[in-house]
Structures are given as structure tokens and as C-alpha cells.
C-alpha positions as CSV (number, residue, x, y, z in Angstrom):
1,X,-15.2,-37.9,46.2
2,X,-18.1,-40.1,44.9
3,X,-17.4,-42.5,42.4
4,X,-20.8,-42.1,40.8
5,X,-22.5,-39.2,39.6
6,X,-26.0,-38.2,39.3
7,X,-26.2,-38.9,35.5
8,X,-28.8,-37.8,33.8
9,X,-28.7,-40.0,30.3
10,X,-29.8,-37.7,27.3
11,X,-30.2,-41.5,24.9
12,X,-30.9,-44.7,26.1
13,X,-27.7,-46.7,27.7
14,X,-25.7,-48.9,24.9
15,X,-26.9,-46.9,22.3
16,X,-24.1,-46.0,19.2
17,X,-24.5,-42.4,18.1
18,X,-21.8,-40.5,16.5
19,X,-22.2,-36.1,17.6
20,X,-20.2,-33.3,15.2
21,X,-19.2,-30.5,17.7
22,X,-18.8,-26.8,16.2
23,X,-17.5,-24.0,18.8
24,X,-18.3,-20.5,18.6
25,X,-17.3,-17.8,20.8
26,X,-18.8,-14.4,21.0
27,X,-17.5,-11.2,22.5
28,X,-18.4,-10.4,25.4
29,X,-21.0,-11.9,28.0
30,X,-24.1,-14.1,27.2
31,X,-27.7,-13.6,29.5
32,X,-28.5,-17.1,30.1
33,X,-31.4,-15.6,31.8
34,X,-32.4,-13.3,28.6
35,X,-31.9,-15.7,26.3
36,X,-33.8,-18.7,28.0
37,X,-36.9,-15.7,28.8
38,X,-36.9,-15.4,24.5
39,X,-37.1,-19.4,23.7
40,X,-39.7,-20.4,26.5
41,X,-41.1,-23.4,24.0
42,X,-37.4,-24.7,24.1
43,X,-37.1,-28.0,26.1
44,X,-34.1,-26.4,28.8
45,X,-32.0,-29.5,29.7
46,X,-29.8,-27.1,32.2
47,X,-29.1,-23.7,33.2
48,X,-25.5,-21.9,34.2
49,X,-23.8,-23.0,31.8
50,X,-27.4,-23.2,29.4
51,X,-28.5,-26.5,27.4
52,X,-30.9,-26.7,24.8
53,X,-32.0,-29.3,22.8
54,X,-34.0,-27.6,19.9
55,X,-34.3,-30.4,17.6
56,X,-34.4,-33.9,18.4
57,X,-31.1,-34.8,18.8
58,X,-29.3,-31.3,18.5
59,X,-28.4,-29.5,21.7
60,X,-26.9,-26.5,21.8
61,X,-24.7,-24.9,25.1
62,X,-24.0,-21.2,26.2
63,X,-21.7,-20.6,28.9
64,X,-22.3,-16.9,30.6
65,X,-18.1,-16.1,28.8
66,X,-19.7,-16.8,25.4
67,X,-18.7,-19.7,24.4
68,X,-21.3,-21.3,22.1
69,X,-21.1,-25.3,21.4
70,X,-23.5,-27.3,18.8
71,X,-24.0,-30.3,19.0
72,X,-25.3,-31.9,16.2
73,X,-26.5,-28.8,14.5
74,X,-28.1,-28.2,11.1
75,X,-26.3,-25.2,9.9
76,X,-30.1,-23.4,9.4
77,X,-30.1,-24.0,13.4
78,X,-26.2,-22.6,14.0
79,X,-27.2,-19.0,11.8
80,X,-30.4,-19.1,13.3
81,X,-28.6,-19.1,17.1
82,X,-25.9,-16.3,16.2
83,X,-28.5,-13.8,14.9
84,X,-30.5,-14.3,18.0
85,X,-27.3,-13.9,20.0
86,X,-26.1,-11.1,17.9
87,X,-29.5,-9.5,19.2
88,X,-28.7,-9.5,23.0
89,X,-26.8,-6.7,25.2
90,X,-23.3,-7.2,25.9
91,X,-22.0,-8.8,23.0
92,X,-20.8,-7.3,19.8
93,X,-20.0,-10.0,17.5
94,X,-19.2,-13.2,16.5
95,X,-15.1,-13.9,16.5
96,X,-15.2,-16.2,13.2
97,X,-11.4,-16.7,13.7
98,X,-12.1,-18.6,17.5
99,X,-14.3,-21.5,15.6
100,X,-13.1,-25.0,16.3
101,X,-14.7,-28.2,15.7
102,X,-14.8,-31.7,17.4
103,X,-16.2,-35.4,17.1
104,X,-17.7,-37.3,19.6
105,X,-18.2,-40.7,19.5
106,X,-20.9,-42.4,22.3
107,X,-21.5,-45.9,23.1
108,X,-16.9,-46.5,23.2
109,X,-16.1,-49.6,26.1
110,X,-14.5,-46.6,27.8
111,X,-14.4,-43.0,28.0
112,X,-11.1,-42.3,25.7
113,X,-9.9,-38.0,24.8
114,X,-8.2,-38.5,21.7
115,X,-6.5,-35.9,19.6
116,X,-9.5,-34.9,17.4
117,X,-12.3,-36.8,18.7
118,X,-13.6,-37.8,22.5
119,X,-15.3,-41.7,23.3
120,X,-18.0,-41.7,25.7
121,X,-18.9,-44.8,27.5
122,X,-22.2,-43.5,27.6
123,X,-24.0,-39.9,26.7
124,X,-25.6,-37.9,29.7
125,X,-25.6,-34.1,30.6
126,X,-22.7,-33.9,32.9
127,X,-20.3,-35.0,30.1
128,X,-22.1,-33.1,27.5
129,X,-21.0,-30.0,29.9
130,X,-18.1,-31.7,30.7
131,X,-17.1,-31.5,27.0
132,X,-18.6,-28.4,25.3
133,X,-17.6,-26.2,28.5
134,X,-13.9,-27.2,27.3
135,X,-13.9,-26.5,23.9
136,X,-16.1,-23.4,25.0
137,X,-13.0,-22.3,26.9
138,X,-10.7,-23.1,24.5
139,X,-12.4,-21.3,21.7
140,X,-12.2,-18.4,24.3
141,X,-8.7,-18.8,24.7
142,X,-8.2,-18.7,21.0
143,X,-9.6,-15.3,21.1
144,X,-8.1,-13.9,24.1
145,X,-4.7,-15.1,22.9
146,X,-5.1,-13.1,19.7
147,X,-6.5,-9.7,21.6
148,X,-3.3,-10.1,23.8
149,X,-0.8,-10.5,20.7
150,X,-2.6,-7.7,19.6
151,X,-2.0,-5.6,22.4
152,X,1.9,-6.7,22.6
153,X,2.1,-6.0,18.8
154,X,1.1,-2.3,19.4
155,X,3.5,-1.8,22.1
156,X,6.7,-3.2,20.0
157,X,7.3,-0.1,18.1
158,X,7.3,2.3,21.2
159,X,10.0,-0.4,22.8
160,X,11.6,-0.7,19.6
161,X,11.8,3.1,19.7
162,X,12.6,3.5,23.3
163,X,15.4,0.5,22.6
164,X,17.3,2.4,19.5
165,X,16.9,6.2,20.6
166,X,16.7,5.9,24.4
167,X,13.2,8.1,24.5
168,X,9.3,7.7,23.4
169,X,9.3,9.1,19.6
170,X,5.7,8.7,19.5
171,X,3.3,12.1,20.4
172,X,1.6,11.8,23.8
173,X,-1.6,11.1,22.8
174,X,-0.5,7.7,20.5
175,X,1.2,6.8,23.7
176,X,-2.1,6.9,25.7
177,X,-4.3,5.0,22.9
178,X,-1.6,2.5,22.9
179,X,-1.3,1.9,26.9
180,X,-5.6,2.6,27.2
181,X,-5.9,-0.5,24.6
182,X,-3.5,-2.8,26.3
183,X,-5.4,-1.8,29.8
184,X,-9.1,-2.7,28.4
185,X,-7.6,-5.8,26.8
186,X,-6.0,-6.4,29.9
187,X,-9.1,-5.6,31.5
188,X,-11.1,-8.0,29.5
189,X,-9.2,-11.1,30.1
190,X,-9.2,-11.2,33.4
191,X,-12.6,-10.8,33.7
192,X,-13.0,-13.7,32.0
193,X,-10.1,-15.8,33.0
194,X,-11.7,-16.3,36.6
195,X,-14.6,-18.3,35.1
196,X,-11.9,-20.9,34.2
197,X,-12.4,-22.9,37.4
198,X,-13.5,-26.6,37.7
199,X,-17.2,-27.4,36.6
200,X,-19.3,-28.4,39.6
201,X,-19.7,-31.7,38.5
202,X,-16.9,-33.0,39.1
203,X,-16.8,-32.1,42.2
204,X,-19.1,-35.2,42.8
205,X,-17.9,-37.7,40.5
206,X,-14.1,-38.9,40.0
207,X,-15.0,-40.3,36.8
208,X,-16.6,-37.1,35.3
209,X,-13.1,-35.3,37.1
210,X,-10.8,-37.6,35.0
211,X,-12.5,-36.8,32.0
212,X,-12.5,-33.2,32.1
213,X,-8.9,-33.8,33.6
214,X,-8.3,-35.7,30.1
215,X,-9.6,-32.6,28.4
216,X,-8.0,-29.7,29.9
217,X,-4.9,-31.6,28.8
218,X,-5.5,-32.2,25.8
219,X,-6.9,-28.9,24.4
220,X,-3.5,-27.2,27.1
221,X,-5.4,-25.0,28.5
222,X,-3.6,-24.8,31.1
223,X,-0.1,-23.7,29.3
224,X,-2.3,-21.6,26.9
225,X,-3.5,-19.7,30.3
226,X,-0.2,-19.4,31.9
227,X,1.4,-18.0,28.0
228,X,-1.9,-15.4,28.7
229,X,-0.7,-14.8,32.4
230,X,2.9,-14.2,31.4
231,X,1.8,-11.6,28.6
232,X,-0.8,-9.9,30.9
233,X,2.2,-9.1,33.1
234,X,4.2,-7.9,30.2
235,X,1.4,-5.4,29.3
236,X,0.8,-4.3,32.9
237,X,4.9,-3.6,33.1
238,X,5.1,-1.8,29.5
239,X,1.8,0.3,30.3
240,X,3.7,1.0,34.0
241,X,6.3,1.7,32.4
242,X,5.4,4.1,29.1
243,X,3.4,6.1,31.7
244,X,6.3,6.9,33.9
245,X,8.2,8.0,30.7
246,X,5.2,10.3,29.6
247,X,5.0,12.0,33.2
248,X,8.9,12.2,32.9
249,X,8.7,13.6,29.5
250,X,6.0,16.5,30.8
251,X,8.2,17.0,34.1
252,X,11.3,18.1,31.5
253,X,8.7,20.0,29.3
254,X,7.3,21.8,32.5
255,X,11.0,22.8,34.1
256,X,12.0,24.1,30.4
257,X,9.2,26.5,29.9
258,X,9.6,27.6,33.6
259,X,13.3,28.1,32.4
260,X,12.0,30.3,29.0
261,X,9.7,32.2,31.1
262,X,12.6,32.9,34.0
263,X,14.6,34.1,30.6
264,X,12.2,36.0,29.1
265,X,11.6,38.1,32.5
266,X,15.5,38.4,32.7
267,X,15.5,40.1,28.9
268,X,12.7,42.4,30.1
269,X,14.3,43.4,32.9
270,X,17.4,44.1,30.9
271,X,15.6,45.5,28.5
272,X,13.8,47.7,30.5
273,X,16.9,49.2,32.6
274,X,18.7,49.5,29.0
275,X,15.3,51.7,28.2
276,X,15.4,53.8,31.6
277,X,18.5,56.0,30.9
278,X,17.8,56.4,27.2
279,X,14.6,57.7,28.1
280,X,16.0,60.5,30.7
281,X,18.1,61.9,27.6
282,X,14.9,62.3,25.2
283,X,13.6,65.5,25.8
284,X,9.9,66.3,26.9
């Protein structure tokens, strides 16, 4: 691995600045490629995931799961960015509840992750990625981790049910809803959890791999993933699961009206012979 990376510097080396980060994450999926084709007087610093510098010393980055970082940002520029988003395909809103916020300090001795705020050595785009695609993914997180307690909280009164009675109490159809929501959630994350992997650039610096190293720790992303993982797999078991008690549940139903319908033809054919002799004594 390369000690040095290509850095691209975005202010002038030694140079103090001080940067207030605000993460958004939208539903669904950004197009980089749809949103670039509406700002084409916007200087592009990089595509995949997208930077932007608007205004002189604001940036902006979109990553493709949409996860939104400012940099910087007049809050006239932040509302102008989510209506424009709000106007793409493919996403549906803007999950207020995901929002978190860092500082960034640039022109530190060394690069330093800190609990609330991050020291750069110096400011370029790779760390600039480096950083906003973490809190991107942690924003994410935040709202995946709340979709999935969602889903889990729907299923506890059908296992709460199925725990005290033994059976599903709930009708057929609130079953399905229940197990379709948990499957699109399900659905949904993992989609979206495979663009978790390592950003390209550190691929070519150790330095830029320590940081983002630094990063993933600190935000846990990787605990808050595997907590996701783990519940995924309780979803997929539960849905399994409820299914195989609903197909159960219409095998019974289906053997007892074949059982009524056997009766009824026995009491017809009883009622029948009971008919034939009284019919022979009536005169014609």
C-alpha cells in the first residue's frame, strides 16, 4: 500500500479553517448522474460519491444511498439542495430524525477523530470523502436501524400472541401486511448495506486507510451493522415462520370443510333413504 496519496488540496497547505458538518439522509437512491445534468454551472470537484462546491468554501456530497453531507453550508443553500432532491425519481423524502452534525477542524499537527469533532493535518478531497461518506453512512444507519425496530415492533404482538395462546389470533390478511412489511424493509436494507464497503481511496493510501479506520470506529458502524444483521435474521425467521403457521392454519381449515361436506353428503344420503320408503306408502 502507498504511503502517499494523490491528494488533491481543496485550501492552500498550513492554512487554519474550522468546517460545520450537517448529515442528511434521504430515502431511497440519489442520480448522481441526474442531479449533476441539472447544476451544469456547479464547479464538480468529484463524481461517485458527488462533490460540489457551490459557494466558495461550502461543498456539498451525495453518495448514490442518499446520504447528503454539507459542509460549510448557509442554511438558504441546505433547503435549497433538499427541494432539488425532493424533485428527483427514487426518493420520497427527507428522514429529519437521521440528521447528525459534526466539526472539523483543518490545519491540527496530526490527523486526530475525536468524539464530536475530526483534526485534519491538512484539507484535500480524499479526506473530505473520507469523512462525509462516514457520517453519510451513519446517518443511513440511523435510519435503517429505526425501519428495522419498526419492523420487529409489528411482529411482537403476533409472537406475543403465538407465545400466550399457542396460535396466530390475528386474521390472515394482518398476518400478510405484517410479514410483506418486514420483507420490503428487509428488502431495503440489504440493498443498501452492500454499499458499505471501503472507499477506493484508501486503497492507495495507508494514511487516508487509518483515518477512515479511525472513523468507522468511532461512529461503530461496524457493531451498528452487525445489531442490523442480527435483526434482519430475526425478521427473515419470524416472516418463515408466521408463513408456515398461516399455510398450516388453511391446511386445518381446508381438511374441516372437506370433513362438513363428507357430513353433509352422509345426512343427504340418510335423509334421502329415510324419504324413499315414506314415499312408496303416499298414494298416487
Amino acid at each position: 500500500m502507498n504511503q502517499t496519496s494523490r491528494a488533491r488540496p481543496l485550501l492552500p497547505e498550513g492554512e487554519e479553517r474550522h468546517f460545520a458538518l450537517q448529515a442528511d439522509y434521504f430515502e431511497g437512491q440519489i442520480g448522481l448522474k441526474a442531479f449533476c445534468a441539472s447544476h451544469p454551472s456547479q464547479p464538480i470537484l468529484g463524481t461517485n460519491p458527488l462533490v460540489m462546491e457551490p459557494q466558495k468554501g461550502s461543498f456539498v456530497f451525495l453518495s448514490r444511498f442518499g446520504g447528503v453531507v454539507f459542509w460549510n453550508c448557509p442554511d438558504a443553500l441546505i433547503r435549497q439542495i433538499h427541494e432539488e432532491l425532493k424533485s428527483l425519481p427514487g426518493l420520497s423524502r427527507l428522514e429529519e430524525q437521521a440528521r447528525d452534525f459534526l466539526k472539523v477542524k483543518v490545519g491540527a499537527t496530526e490527523d486526530f477523530v475525536g468524539f464530536s469533532e475530526v483534526h485534519l493535518r491538512e484539507f484535500t478531497l480524499e479526506k473530505l470523502r473520507i469523512v462525509s461518506l462516514t457520517l453519510a453512512q451513519s446517518v443511513a444507519l440511523d435510519h435503517f436501524e429505526a425501519a428495522v425496530s419498526q419492523a420487529m415492533a409489528r411482529f411482537q404482538p403476533v409472537v406475543r400472541a403465538l407465545s400466550r395462546e399457542g396460535k396466530l389470533v390475528l386474521p390472515h390478511r394482518e398476518v400478510l401486511r405484517i410479514v410483506g412489511f418486514a420483507m420490503e424493509v428487509r428488502a431495503a436494507v440489504l440493498d443498501n448495506l452492500t454499499l458499505f464497503d471501503d472507499p477506493p481511496d484508501t486503497w492507495e493510501s495507508e494514511f487516508l486507510a487509518h483515518l477512515d479506520s479511525a472513523l468507522y470506529g468511532q461512529f461503530d458502524l461496524e457493531e451498528r451493522l452487525g445489531a442490523i444483521r442480527e435483526k434482519l435474521a430475526y425478521l427473515r425467521d419470524a416472516g418463515a415462520t408466521f408463513l408456515g403457521l398461516l399455510d398450516t392454519r388453511k391446511n386445518h381449515r381446508l381438511e374441516w370443510i372437506v370433513i362438513l361436506l363428507i357430513f353433509i353428503e352422509i345426512l343427504l344420503f340418510i335423509w334421502k333413504d329415510l324419504l324413499t320408503p315414506i314415499s312408496r306408502l303416499v298414494p298416487r
